[in-house]
Z-matrix of the N, CA and C atoms (Angstrom, degrees):
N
C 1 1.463
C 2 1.522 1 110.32
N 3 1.477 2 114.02 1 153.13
C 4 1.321 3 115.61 2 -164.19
C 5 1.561 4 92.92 3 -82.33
N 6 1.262 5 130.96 4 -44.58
C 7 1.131 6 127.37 5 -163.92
C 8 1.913 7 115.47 6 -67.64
N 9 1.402 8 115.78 7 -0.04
C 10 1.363 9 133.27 8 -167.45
C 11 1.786 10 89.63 9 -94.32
N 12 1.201 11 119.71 10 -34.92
C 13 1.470 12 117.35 11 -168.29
C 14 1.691 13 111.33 12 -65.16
N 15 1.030 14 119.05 13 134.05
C 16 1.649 15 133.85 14 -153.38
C 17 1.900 16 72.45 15 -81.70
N 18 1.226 17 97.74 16 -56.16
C 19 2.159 18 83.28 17 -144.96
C 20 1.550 19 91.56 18 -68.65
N 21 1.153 20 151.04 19 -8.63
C 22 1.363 21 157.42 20 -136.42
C 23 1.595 22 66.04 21 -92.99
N 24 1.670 23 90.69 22 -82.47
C 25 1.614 24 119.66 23 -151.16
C 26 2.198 25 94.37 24 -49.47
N 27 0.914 26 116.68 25 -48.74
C 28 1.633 27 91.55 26 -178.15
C 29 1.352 28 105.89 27 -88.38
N 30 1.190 29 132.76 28 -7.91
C 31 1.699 30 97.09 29 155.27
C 32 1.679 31 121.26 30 -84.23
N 33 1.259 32 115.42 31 -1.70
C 34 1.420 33 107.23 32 178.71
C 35 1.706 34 91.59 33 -79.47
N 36 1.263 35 109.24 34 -44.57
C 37 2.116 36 111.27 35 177.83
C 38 1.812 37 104.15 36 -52.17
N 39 1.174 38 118.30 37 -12.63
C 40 1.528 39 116.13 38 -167.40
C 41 1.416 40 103.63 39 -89.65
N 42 1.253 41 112.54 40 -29.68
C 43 1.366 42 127.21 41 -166.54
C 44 1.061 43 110.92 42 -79.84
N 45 1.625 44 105.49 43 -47.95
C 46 1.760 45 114.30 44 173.87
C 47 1.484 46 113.82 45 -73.33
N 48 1.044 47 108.16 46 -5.75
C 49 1.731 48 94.71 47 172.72
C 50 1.387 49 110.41 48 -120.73
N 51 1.135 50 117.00 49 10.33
C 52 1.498 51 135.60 50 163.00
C 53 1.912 52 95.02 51 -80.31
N 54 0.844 53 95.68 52 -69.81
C 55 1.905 54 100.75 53 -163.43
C 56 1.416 55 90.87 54 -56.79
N 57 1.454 56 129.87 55 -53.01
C 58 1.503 57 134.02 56 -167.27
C 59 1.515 58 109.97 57 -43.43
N 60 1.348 59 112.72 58 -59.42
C 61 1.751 60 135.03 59 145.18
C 62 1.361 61 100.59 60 -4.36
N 63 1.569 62 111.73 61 -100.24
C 64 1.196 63 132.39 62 -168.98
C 65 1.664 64 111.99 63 -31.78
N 66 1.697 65 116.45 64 -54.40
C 67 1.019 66 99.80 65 -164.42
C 68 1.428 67 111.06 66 -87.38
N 69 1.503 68 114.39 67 -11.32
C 70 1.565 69 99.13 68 171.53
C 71 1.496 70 113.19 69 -81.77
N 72 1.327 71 117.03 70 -12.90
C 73 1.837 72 101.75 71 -178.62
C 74 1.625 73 81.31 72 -74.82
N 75 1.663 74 131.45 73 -9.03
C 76 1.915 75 95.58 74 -168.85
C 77 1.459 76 96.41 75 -89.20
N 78 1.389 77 119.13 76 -31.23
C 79 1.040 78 124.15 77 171.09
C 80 1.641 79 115.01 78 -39.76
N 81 1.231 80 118.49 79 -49.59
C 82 1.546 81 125.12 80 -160.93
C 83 1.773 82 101.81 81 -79.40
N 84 1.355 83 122.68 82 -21.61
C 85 1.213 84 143.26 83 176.99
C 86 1.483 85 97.95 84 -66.38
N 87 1.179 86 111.23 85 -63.42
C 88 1.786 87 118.69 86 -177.39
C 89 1.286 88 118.99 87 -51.55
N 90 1.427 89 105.91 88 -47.86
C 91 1.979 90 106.04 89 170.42
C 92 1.425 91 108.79 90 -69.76
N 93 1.066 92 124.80 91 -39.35
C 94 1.612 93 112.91 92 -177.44
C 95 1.537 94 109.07 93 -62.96
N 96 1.382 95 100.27 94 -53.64
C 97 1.789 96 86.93 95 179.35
C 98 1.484 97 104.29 96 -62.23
N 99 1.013 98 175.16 97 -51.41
C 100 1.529 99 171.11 98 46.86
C 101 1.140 100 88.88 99 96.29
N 102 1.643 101 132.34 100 -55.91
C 103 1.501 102 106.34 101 -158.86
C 104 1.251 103 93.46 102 -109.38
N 105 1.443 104 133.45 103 10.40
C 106 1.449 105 133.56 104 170.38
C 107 2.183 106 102.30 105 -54.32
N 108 1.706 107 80.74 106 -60.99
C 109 1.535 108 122.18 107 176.11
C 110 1.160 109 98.78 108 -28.62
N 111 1.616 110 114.16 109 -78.39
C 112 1.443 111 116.72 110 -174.29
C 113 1.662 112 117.06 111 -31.45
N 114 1.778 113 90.41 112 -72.68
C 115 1.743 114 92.75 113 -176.42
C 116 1.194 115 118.93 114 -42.85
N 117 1.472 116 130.29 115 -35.82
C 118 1.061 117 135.38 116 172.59
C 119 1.507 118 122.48 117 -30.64
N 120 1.559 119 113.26 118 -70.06
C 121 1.311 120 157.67 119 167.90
C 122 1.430 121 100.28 120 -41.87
N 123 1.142 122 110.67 121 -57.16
C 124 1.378 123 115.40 122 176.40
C 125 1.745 124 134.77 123 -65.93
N 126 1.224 125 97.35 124 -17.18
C 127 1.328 126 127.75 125 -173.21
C 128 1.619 127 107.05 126 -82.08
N 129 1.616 128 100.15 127 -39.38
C 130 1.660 129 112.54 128 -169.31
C 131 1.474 130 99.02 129 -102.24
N 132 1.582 131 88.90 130 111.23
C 133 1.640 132 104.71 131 167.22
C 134 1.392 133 111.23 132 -42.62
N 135 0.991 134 124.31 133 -51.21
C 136 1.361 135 142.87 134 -179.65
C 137 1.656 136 114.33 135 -21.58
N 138 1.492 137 100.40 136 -62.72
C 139 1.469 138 119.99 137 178.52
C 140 1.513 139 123.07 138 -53.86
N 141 1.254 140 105.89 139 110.81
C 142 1.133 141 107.31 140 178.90
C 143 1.723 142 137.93 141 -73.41
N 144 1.185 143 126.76 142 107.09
C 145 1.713 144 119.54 143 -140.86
C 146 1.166 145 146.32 144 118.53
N 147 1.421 146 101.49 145 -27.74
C 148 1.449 147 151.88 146 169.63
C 149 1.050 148 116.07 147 -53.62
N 150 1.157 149 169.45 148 63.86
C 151 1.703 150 153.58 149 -158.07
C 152 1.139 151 95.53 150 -82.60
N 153 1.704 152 123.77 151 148.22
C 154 1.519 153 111.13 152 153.36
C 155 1.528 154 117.59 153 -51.80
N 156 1.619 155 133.28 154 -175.02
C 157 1.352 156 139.98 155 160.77
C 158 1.488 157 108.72 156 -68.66
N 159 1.077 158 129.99 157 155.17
C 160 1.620 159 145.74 158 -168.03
C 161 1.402 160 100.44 159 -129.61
N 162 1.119 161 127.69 160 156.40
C 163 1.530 162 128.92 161 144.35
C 164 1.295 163 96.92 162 -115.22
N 165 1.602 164 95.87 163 151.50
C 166 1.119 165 114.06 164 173.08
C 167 1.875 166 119.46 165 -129.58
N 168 0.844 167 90.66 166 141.39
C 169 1.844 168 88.22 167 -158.26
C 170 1.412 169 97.84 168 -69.99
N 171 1.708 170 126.38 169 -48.48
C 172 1.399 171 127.08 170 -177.89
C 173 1.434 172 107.81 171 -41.79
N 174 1.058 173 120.68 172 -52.83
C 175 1.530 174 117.82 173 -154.95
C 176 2.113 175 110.30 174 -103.91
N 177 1.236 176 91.24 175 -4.37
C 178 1.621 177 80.51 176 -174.29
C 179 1.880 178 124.18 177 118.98
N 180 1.302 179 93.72 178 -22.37
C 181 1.387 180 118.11 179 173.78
C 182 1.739 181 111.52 180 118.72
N 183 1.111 182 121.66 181 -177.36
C 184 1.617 183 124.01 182 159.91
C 185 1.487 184 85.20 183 111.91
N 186 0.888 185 126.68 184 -169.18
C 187 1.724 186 157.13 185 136.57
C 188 1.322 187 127.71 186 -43.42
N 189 1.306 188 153.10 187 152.79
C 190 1.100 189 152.27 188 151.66
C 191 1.035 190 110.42 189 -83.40
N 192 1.882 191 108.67 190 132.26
C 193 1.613 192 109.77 191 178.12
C 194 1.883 193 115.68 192 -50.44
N 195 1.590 194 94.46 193 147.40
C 196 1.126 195 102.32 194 161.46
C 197 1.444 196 136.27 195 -8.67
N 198 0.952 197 107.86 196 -79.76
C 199 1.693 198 132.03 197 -164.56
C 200 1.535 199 97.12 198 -70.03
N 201 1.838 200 119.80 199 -2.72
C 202 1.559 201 109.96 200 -152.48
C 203 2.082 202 94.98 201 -79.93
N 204 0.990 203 117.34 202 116.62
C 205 1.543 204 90.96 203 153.94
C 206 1.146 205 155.86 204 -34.91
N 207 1.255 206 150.29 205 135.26
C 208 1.394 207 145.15 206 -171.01
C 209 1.228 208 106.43 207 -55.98
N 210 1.615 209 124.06 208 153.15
C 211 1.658 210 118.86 209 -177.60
C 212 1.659 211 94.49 210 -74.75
N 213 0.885 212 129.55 211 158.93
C 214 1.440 213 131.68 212 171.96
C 215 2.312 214 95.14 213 -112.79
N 216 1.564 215 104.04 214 -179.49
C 217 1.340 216 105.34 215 -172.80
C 218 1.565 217 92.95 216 -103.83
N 219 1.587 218 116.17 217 -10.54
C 220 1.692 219 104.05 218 -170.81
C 221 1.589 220 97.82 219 98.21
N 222 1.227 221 148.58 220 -6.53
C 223 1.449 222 136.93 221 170.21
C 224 1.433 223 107.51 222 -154.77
């Protein structure tokens, strides 16, 4: 069987981690421009949604992810 052949079987694995490659560096291309975007957005008062950047002393500076909840005061 063709599929029993060792060199068959790792160049079809060469291929898939060749393409796998490919699409995550396009992938990694797509978030950077995305968060190029963001800063952008963020930059322009203008934008509505937008917050400027914050530092934050807990974490090092930047923003808090998305999903993070607002600090509340406790009451």
């Amino acid at each position: 069987m063709a599929q029993d052949d060792p060199e068959e079987l790792a160049q079809k694995l060469e291929r898939e981690a060749e393409e796998l490659a490919r699409r995550s560096q396009e992938l990694q291309g797509k978030v950077e421009q995305t968060r190029q975007g963001w800063e952008r957005k963020r930059a322009d008062g203008s934008v509505p949604g937008a917050p400027p950047a914050q530092k934050h002393a807990a974490d090092g500076g930047g923003s808090p992810a998305p999903e993070a909840p607002p600090k509340s005061d406790g009451g």
